[in-house]
N, C-alpha and C positions, 0 to 999 in steps of 0.2 A: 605639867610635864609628864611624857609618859616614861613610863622602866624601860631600861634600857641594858641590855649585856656590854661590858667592856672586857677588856682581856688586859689581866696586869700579873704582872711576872709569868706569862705563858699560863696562867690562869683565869677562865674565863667565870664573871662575877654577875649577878644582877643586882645593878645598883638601883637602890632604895628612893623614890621621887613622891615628897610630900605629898597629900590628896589621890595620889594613884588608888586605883580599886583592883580588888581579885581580880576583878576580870581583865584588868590592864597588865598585871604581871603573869596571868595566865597564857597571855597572846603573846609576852612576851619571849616567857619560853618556848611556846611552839614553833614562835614563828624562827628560833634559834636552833631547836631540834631539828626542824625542816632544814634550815640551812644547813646543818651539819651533816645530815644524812640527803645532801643533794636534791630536797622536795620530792622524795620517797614518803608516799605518805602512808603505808603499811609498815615499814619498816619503823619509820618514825614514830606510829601506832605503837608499834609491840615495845619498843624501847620504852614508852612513858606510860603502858599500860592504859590506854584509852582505847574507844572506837573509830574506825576511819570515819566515820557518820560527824563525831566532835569532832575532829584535829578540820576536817572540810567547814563547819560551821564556826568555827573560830577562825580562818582563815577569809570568811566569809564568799566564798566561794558558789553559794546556794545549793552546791552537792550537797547530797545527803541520802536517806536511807528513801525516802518520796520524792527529792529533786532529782533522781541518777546519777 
């Protein structure tokens, strides 16, 4: 299974899924910042101090800093 965000008591949680990897809870959040911040993916950027080049490659998107 993979991590998943729920929202409990108006609290939004990442819940913890046996065998998940960094990289599964990594996607998890972005793909949760994205949603929060409307798939603004600069905005999103500067909120979790990453590059737009990552937030695009974890999206899997094939943008990037060589794909445009």
């Amino acid at each position: 299974m993979k991590p998943r965000v729920m929202e409990i008591d108006g609290k939004k949680v990442l819940v913890l899924q046996e065998g998940a990897t960094l990289e599964d809870y990594k996607k998890a959040i972005i793909a949760n910042a994205l949603q929060e911040n409307k798939d603004h993916v600069v905005e999103t950027a500067g909120k979790l101090g990453i590059s737009k080049t990552t937030l695009y490659r974890m999206r899997g998107d094939g943008k990037g800093l060589l794909n445009g």
